[in-house]
N, C-alpha and C positions, 0 to 999 in steps of 0.2 A: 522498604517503602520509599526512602529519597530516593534514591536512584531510581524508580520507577516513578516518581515524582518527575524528577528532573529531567529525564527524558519523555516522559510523555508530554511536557512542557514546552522541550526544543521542537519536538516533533509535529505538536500543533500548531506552533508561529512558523517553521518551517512550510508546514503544507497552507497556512494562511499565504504566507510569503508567494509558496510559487502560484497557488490559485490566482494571485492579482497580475503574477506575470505572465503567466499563459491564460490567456479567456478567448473565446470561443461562443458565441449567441447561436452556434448553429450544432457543436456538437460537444458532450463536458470529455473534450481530452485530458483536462487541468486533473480528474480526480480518477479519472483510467491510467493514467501515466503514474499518478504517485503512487494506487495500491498496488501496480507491475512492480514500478521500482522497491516498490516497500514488502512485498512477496520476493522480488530477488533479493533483497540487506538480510530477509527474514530466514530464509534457507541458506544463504552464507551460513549468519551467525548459529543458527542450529548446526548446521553441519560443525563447526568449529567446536560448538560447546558439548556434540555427543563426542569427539576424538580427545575432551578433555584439554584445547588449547588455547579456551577461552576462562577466562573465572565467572563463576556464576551469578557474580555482582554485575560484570560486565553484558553476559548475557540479558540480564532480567533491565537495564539500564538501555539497552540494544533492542532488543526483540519487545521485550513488555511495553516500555517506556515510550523509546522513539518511533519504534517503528508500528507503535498501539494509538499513539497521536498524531501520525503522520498519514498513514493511512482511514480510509473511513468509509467502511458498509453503510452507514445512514447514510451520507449525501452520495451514494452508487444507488441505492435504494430508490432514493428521495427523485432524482436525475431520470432512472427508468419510470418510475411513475409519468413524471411530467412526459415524455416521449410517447407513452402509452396515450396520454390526456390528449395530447398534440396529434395523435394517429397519426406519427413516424413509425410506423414498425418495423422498416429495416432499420432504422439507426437505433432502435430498442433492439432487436435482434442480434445487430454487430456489437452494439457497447456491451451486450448482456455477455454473449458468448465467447468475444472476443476476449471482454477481462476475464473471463474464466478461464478459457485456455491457456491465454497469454503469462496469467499470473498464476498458473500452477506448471506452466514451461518456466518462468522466471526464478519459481520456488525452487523447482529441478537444478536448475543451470546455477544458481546460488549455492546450493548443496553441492552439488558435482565439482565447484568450484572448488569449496571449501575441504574437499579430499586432495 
C-alpha cells in the first residue's frame, strides 16, 4: 500500500503540474496527452512485469500508483460532458474517439516495446 501510495502521489502533482503547463480554452489536450502517455508507461510496465523483469513492488508503485494518479477518466469524462453542453460535437467526437484509439495504440506500442 506505500508504494501505491507514493506513486499515486507523484502521479497526481505530476498530472497537476503538466495540466498548468499545457492549457488550452479551446480544446482539453493537457488530460488527452497524459492518459496516452499514461496508457503507453501502462503497457510498458505490464509488458515488463508478465516476462517477470520487473518486481511486483515496482510494478504496483508504476502502473497502480503513478500511472492510477496521473491519468484520469473523471476529468476525460467531466471534459466530454462540457463539449456535449457547448454543442462541439466534432471536438467531442475527436477527444472521445481519438483517446480511445490513441491510448489503446499507446498501450500496444508500450507493450510491444517492452518484448
Amino acid at each position: 500500500m506505500i508504494w501505491v501510495g507514493l506513486g499515486g502521489m507523484l502521479g497526481a502533482v505530476s498530472r497537476y503540474l503538466f495540466g498548468l503547463f499545457i492549457k488550452s480554452e479551446t480544446f482539453p489536450y493537457a488530460t488527452g496527452v497524459v492518459n496516452i502517455f499514461g496508457a503507453l508507461v501502462m503497457g510498458f510496465i505490464m509488458g515488463l512485469a508478465i516476462k517477470g523483469q520487473i518486481s511486483p513492488s515496482l510494478r504496483l508503485f508504476v502502473a497502480t500508483g503513478i500511472c492510477g494518479g496521473f491519468t484520469t477518466f473523471s476529468a476525460f469524462a467531466w471534459e466530454n460532458l462540457e463539449l456535449l453542453q457547448q454543442q462541439r460535437y466534432g471536438s467531442f467526437l475527436a477527444y472521445t474517439f481519438g483517446t480511445l484509439a490513441l491510448g489503446l495504440a499507446a498501450t500496444a506500442i508500450g507493450y510491444l516495446l517492452a518484448k
